[in-house]
Biopython code that builds the backbone (N, CA, C, O; Angstrom):
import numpy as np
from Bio.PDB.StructureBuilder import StructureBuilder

atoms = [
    (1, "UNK", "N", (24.359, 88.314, -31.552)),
    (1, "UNK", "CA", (24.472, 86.887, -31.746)),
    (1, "UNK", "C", (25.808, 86.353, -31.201)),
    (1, "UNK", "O", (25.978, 85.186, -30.851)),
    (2, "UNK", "N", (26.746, 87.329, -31.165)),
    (2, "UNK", "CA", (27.745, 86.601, -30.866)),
    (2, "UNK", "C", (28.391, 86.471, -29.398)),
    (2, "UNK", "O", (29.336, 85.765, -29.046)),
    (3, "UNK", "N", (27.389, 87.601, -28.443)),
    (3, "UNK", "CA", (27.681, 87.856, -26.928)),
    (3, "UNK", "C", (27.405, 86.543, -26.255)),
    (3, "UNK", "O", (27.858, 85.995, -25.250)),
    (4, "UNK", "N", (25.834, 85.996, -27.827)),
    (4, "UNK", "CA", (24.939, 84.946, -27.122)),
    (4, "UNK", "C", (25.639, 83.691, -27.050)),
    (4, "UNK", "O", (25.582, 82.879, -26.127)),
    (5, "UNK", "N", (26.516, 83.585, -28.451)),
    (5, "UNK", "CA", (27.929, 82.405, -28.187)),
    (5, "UNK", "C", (28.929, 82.578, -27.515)),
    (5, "UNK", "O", (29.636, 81.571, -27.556)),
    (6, "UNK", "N", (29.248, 83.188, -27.046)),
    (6, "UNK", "CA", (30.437, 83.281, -26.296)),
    (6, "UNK", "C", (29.649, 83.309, -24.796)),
    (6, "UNK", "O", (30.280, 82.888, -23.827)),
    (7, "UNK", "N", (28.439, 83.746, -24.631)),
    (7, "UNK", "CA", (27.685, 83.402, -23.143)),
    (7, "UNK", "C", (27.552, 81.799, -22.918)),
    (7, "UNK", "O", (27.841, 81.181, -21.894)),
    (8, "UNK", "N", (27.034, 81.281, -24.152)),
    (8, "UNK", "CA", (27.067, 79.803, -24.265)),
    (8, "UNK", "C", (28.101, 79.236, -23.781)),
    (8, "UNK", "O", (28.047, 78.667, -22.690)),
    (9, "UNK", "N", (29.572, 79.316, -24.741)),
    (9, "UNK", "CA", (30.471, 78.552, -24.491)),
    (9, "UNK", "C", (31.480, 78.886, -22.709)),
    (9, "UNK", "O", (32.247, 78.159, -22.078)),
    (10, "UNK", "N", (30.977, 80.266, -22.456)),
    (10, "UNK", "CA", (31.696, 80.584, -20.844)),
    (10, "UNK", "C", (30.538, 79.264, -19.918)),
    (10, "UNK", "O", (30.804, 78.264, -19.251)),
    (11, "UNK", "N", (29.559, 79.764, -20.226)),
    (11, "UNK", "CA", (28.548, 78.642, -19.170)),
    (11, "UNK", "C", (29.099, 77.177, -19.484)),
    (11, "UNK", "O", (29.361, 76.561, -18.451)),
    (12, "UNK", "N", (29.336, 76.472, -20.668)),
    (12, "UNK", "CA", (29.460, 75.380, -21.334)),
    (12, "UNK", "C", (31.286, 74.952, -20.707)),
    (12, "UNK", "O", (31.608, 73.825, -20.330)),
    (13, "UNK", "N", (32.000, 75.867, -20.736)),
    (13, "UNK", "CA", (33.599, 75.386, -20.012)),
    (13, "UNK", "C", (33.146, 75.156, -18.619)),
    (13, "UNK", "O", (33.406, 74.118, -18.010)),
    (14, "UNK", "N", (32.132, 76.622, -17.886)),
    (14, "UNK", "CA", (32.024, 76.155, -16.265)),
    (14, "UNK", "C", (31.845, 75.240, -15.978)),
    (14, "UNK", "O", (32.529, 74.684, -15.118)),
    (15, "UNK", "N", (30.543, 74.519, -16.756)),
    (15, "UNK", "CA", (29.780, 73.321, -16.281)),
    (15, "UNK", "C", (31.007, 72.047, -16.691)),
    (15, "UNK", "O", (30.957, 71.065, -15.950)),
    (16, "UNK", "N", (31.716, 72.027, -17.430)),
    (16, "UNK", "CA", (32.517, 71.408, -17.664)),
    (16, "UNK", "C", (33.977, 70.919, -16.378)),
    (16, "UNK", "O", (34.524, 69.868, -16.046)),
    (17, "UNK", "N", (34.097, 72.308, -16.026)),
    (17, "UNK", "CA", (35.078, 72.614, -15.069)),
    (17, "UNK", "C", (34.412, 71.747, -13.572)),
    (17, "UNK", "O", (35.047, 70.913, -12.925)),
    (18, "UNK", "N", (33.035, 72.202, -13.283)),
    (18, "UNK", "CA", (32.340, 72.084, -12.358)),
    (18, "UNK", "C", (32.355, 70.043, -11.698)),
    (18, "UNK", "O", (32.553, 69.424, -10.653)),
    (19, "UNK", "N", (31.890, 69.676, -13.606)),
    (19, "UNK", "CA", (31.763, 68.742, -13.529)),
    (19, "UNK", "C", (33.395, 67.961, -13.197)),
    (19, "UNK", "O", (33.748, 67.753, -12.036)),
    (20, "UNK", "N", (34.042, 67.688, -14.083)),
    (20, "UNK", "CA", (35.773, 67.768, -13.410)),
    (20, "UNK", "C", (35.615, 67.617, -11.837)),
    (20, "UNK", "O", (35.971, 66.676, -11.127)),
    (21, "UNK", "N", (35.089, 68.601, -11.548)),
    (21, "UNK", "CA", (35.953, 69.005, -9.856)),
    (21, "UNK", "C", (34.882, 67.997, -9.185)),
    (21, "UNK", "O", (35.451, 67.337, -8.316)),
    (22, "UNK", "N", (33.449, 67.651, -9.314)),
    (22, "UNK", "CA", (32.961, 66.756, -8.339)),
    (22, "UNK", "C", (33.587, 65.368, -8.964)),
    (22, "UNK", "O", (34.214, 64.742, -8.109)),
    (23, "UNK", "N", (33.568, 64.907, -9.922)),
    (23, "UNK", "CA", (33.996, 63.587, -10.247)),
    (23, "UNK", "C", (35.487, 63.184, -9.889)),
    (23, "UNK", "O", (35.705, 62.065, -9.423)),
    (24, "UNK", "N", (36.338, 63.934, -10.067)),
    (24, "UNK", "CA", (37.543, 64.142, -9.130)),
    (24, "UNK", "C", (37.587, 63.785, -7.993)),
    (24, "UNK", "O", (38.426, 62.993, -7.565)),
    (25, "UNK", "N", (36.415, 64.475, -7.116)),
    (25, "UNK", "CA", (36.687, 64.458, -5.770)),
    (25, "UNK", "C", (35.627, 63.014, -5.569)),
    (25, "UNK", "O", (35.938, 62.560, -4.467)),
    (26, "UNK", "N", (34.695, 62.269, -6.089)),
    (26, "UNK", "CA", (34.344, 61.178, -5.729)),
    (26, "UNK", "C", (34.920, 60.009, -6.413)),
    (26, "UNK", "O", (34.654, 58.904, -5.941)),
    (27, "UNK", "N", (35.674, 60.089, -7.459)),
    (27, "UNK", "CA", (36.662, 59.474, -7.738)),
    (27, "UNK", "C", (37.540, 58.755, -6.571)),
    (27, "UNK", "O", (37.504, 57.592, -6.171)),
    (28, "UNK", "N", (38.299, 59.800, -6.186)),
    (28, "UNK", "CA", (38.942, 59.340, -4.829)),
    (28, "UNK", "C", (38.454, 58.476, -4.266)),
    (28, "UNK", "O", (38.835, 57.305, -4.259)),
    (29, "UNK", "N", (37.034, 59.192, -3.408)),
    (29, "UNK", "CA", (36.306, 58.468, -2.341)),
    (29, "UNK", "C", (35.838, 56.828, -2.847)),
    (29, "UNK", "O", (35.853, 55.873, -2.070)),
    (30, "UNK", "N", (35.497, 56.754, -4.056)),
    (30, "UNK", "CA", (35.163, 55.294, -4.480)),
    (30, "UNK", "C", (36.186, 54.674, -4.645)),
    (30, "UNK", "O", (36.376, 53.673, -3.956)),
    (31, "UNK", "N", (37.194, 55.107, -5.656)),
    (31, "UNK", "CA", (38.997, 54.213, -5.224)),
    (31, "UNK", "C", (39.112, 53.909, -3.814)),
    (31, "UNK", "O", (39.190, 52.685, -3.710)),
    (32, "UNK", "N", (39.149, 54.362, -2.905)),
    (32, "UNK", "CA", (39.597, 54.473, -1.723)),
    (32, "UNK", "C", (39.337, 52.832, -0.889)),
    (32, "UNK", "O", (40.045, 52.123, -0.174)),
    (33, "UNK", "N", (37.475, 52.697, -1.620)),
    (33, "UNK", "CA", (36.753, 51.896, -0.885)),
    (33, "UNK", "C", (37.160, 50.444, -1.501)),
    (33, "UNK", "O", (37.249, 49.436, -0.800)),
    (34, "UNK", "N", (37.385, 50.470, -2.845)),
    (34, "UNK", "CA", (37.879, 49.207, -3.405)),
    (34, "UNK", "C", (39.284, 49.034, -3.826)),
    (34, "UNK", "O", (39.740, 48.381, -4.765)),
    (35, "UNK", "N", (39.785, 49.649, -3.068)),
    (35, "UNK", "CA", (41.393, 48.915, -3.220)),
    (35, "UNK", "C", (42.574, 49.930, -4.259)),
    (35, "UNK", "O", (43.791, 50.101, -4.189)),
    (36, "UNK", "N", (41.764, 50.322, -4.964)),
    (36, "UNK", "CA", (42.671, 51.268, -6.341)),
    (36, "UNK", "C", (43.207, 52.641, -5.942)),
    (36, "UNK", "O", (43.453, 53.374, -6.900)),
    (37, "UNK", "N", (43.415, 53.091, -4.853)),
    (37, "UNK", "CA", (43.538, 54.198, -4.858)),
    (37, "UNK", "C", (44.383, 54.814, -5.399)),
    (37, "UNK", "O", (44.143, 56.018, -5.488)),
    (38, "UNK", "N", (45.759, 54.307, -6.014)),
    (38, "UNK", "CA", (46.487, 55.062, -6.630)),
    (38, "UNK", "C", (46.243, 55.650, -7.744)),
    (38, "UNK", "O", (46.603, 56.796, -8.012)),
    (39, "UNK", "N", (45.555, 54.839, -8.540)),
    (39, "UNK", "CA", (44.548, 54.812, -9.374)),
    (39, "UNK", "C", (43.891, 56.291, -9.595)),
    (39, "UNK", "O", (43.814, 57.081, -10.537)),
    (40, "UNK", "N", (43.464, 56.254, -8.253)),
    (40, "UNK", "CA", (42.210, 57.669, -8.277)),
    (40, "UNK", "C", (42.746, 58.590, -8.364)),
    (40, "UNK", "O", (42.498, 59.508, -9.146)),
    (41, "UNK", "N", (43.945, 58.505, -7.244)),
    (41, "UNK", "CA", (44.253, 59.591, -7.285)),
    (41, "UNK", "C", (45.207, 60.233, -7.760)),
    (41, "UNK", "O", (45.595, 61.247, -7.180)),
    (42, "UNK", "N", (46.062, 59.603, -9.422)),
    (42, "UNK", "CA", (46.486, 59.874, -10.226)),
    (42, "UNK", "C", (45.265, 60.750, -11.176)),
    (42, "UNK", "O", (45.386, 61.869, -11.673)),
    (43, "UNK", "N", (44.341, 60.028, -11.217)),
    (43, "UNK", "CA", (43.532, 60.582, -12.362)),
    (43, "UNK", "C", (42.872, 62.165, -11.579)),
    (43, "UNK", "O", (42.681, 63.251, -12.127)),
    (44, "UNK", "N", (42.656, 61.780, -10.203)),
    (44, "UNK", "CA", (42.337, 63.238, -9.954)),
    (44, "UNK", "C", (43.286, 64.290, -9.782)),
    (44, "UNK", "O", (42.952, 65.457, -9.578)),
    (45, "UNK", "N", (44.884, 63.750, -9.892)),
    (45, "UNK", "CA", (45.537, 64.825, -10.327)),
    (45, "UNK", "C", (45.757, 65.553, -11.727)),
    (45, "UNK", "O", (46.194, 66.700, -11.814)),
    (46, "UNK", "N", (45.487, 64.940, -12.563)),
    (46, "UNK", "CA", (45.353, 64.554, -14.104)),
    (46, "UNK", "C", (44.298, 65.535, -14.233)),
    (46, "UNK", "O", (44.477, 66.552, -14.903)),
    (47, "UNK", "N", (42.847, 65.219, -13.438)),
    (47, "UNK", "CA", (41.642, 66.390, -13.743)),
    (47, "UNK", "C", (41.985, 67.565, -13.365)),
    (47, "UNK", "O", (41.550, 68.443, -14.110)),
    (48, "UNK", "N", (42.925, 68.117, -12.032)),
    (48, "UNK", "CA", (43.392, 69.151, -11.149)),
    (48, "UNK", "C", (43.940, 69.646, -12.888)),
    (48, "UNK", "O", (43.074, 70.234, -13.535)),
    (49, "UNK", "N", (44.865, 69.490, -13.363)),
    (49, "UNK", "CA", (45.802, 70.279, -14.176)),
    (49, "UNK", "C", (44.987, 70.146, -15.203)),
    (49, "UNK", "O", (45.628, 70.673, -16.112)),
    (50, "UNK", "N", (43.681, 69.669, -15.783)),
    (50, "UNK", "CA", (42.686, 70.142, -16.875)),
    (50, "UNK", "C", (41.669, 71.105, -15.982)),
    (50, "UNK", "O", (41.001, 71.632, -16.872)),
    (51, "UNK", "N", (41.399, 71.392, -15.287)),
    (51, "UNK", "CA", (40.631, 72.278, -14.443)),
    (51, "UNK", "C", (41.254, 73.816, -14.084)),
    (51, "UNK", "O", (40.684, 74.854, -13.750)),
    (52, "UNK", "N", (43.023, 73.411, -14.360)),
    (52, "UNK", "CA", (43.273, 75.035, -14.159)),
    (52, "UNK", "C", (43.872, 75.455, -15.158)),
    (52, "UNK", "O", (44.377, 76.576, -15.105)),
    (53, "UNK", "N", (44.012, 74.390, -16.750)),
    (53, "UNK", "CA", (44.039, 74.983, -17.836)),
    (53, "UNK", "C", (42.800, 75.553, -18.485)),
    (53, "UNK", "O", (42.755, 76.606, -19.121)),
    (54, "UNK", "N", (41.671, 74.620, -18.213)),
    (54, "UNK", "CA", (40.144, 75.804, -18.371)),
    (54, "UNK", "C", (40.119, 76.742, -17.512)),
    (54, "UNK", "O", (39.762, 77.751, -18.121)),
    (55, "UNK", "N", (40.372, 77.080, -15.979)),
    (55, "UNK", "CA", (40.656, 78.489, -15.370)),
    (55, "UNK", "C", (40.738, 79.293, -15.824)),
    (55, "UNK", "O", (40.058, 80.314, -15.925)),
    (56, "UNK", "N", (42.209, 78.728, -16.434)),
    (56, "UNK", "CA", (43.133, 79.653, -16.454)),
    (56, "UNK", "C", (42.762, 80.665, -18.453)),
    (56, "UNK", "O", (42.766, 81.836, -18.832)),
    (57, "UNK", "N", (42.544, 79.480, -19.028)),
    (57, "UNK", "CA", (41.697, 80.075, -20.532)),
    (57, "UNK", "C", (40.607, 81.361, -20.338)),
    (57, "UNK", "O", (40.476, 82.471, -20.853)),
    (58, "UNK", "N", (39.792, 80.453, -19.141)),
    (58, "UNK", "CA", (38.362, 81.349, -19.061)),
    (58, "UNK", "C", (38.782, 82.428, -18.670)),
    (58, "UNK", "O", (38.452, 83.421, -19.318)),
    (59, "UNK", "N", (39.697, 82.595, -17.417)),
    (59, "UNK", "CA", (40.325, 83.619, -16.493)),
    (59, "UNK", "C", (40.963, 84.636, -17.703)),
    (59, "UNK", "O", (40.359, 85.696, -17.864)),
    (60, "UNK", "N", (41.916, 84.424, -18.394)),
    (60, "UNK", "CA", (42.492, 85.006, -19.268)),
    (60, "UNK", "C", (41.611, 85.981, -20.520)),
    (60, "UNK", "O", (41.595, 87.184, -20.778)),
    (61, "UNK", "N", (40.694, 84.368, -21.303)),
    (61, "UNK", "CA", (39.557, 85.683, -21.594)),
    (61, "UNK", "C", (39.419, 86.639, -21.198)),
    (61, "UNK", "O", (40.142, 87.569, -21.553)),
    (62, "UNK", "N", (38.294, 86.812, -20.180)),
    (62, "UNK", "CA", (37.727, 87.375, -19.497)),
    (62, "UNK", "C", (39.042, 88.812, -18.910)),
    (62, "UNK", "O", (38.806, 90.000, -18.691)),
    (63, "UNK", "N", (40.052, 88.231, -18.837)),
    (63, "UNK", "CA", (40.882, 89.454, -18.471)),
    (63, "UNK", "C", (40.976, 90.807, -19.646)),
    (63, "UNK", "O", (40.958, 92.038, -19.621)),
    (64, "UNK", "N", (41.118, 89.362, -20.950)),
    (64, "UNK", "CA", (41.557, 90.489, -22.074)),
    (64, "UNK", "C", (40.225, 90.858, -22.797)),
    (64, "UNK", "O", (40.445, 91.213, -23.955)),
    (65, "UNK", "N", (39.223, 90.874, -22.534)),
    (65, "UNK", "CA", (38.386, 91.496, -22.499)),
    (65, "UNK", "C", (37.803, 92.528, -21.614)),
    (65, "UNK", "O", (36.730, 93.057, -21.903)),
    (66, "UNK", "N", (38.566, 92.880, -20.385)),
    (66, "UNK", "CA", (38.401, 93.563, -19.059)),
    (66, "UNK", "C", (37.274, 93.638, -18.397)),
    (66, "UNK", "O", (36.695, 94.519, -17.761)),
    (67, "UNK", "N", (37.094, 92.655, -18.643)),
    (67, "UNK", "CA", (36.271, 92.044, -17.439)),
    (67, "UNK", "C", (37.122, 91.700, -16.098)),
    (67, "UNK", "O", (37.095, 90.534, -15.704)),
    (68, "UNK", "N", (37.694, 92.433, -15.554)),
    (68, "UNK", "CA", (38.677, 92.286, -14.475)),
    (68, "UNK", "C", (38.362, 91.305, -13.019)),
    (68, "UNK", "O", (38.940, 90.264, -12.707)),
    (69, "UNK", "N", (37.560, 91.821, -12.477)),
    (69, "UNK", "CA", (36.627, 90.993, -11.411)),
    (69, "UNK", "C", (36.309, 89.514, -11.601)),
    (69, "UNK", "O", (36.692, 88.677, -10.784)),
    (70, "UNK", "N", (35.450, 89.133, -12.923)),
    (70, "UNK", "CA", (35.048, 87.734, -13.206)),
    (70, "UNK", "C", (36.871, 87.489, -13.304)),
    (70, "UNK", "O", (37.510, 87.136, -12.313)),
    (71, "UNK", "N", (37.415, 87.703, -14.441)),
    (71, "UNK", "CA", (38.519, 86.816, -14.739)),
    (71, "UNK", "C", (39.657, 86.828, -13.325)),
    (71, "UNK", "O", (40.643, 86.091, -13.331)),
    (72, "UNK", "N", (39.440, 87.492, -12.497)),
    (72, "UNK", "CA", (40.388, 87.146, -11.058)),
    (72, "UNK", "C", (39.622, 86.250, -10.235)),
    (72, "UNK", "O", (40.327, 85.408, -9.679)),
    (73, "UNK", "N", (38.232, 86.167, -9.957)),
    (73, "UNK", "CA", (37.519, 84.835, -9.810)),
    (73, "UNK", "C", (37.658, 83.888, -10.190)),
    (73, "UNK", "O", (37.955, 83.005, -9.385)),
    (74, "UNK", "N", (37.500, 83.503, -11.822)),
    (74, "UNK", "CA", (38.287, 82.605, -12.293)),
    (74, "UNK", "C", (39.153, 82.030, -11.480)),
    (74, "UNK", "O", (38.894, 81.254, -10.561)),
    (75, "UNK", "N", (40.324, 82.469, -11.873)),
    (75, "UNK", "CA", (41.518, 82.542, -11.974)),
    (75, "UNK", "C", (41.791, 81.753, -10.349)),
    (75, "UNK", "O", (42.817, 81.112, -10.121)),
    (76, "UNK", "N", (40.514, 81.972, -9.168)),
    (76, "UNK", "CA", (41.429, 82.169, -7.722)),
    (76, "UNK", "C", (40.313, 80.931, -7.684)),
    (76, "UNK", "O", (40.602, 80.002, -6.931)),
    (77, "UNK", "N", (39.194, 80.843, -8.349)),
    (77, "UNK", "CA", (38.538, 79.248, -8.453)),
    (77, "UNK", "C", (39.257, 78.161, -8.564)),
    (77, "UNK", "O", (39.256, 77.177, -7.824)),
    (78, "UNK", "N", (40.429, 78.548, -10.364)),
    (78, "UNK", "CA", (40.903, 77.231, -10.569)),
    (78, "UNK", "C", (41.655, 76.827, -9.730)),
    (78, "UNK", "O", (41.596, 75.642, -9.403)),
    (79, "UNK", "N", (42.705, 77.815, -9.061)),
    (79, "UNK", "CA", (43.635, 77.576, -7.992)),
    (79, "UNK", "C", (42.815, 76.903, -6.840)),
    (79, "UNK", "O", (43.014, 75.746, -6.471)),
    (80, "UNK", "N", (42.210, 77.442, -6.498)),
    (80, "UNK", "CA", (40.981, 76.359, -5.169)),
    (80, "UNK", "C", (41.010, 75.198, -5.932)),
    (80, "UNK", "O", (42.016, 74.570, -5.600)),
    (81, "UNK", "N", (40.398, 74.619, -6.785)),
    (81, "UNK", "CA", (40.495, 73.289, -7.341)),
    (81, "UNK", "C", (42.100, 72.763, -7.631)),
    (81, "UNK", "O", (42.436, 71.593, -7.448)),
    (82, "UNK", "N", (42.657, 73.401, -7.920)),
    (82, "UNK", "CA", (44.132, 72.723, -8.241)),
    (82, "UNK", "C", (44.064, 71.895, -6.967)),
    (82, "UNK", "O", (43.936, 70.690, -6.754)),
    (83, "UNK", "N", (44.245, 73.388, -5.896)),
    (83, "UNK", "CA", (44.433, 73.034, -4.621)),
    (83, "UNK", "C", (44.230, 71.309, -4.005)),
    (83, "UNK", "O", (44.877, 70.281, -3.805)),
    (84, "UNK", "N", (42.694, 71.944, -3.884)),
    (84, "UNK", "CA", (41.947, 70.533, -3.119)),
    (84, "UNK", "C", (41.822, 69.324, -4.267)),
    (84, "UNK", "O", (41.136, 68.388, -3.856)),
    (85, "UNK", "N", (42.261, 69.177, -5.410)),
    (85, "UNK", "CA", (42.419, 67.914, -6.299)),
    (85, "UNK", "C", (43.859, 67.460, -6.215)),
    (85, "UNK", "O", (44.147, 66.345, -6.650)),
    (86, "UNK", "N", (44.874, 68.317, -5.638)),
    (86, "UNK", "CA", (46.179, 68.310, -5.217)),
    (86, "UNK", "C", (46.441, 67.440, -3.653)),
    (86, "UNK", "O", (47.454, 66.811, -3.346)),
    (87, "UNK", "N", (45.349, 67.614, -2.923)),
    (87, "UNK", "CA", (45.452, 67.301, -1.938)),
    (87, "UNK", "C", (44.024, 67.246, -1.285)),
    (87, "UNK", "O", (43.529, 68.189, -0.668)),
    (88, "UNK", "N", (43.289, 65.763, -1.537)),
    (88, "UNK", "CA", (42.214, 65.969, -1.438)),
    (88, "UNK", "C", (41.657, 65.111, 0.140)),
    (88, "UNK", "O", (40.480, 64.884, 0.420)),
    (89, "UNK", "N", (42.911, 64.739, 1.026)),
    (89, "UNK", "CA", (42.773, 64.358, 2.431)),
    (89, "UNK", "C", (41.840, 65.959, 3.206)),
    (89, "UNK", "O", (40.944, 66.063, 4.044)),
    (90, "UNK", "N", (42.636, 66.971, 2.389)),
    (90, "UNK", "CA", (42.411, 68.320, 3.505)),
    (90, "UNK", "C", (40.817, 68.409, 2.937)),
    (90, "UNK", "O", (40.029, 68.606, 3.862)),
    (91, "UNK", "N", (40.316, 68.325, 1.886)),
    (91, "UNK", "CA", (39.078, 68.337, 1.399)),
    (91, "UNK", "C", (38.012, 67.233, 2.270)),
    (91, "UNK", "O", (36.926, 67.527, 2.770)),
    (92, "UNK", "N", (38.519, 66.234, 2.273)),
    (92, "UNK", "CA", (37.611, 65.077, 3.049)),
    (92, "UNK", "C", (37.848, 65.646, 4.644)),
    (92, "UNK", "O", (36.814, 65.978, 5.223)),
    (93, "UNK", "N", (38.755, 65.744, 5.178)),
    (93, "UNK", "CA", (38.954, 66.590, 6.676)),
    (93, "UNK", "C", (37.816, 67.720, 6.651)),
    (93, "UNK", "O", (36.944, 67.689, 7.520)),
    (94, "UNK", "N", (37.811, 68.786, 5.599)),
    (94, "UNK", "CA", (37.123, 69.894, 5.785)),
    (94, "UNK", "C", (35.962, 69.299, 6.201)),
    (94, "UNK", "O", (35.512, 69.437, 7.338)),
    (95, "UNK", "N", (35.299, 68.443, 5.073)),
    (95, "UNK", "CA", (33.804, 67.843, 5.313)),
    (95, "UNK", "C", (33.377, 67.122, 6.531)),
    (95, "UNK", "O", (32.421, 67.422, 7.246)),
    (96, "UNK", "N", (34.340, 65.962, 6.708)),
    (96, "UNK", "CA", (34.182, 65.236, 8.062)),
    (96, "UNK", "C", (33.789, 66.572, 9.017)),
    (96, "UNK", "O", (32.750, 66.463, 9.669)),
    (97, "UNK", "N", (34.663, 68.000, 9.155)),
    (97, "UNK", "CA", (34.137, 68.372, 10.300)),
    (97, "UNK", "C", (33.012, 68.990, 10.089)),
    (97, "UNK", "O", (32.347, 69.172, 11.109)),
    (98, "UNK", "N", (32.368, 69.551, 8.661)),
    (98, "UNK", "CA", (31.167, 69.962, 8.444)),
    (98, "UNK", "C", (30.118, 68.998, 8.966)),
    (98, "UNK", "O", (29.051, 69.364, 9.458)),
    (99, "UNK", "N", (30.491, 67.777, 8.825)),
    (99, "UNK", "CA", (29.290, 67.219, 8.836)),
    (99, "UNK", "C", (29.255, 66.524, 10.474)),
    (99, "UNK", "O", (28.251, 65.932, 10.871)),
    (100, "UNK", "N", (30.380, 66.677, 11.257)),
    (100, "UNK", "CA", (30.281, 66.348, 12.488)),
    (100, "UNK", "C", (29.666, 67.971, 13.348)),
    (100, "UNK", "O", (29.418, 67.958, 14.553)),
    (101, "UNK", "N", (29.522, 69.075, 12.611)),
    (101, "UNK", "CA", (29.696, 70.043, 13.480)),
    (101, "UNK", "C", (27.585, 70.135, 13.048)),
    (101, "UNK", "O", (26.837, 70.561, 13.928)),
    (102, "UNK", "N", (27.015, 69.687, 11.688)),
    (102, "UNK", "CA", (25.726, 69.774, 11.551)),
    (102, "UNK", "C", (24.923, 68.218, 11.943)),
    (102, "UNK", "O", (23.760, 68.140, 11.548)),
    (103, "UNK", "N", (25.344, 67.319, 12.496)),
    (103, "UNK", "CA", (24.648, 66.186, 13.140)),
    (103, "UNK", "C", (25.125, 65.190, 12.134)),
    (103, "UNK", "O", (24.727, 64.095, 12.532)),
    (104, "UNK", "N", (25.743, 65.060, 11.098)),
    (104, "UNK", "CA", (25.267, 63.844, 10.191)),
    (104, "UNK", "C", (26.581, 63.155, 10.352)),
    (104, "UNK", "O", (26.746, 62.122, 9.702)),
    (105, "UNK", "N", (27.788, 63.695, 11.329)),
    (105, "UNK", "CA", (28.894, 62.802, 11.655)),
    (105, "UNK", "C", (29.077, 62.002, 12.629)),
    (105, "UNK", "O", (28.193, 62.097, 13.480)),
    (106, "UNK", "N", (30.055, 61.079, 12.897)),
    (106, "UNK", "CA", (29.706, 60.436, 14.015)),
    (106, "UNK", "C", (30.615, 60.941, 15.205)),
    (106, "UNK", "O", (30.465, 60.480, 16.337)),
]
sb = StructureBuilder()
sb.init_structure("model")
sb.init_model(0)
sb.init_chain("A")
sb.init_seg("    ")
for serial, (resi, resn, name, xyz) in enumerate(atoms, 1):
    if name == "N":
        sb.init_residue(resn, " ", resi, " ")
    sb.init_atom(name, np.array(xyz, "f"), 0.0, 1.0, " ", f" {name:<3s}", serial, name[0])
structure = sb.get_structure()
């Protein structure tokens, strides 16, 4: 019973984390369009440093339980999100060229 709560609440921080990191990153993009951007992108720095204190929790678990592998995943996830919520021009760059290199850019 209790692998089954603690399976719960690891899925229940991800989706949490997950959610964070897209609203973050369209955060921006909608500030951007109406004028507020400082706005945005205060708050998506604000989500960046709640995204790698859940990381860094989950990561840690998972360590001291030795689960070694998941919790260095973790751990190199939240840093990717710090990252690109830190600096989310290089994130919109990445995409622009994804989507110029699969037809849907201009």
């Amino acid at each position: 019973m209790r692998k089954r709560i603690n399976k719960a609440l690891n899925i229940i921080s991800y989706a949490t984390l997950q959610t964070a990191l897209v609203l973050s990153f369209s955060l921006a993009v909608y500030a951007e369009d109406i004028g507020v951007e400082a706005g945005g992108r205060w708050l998506l720095k604000e989500m960046g440093w709640v995204g790698l204190i859940i990381a860094c929790g989950i990561g840690g678990k998972l360590l001291l339980a030795r689960n070694f592998v998941a919790g260095v995943m973790i751990l190199l996830i939240g840093g990717a999100i710090m990252f690109f919520t830190h600096n989310p021009d290089v994130f919109i760059s990445i995409g622009s060229q994804v989507a110029r290199i699969i037809g849907f850019g201009s």
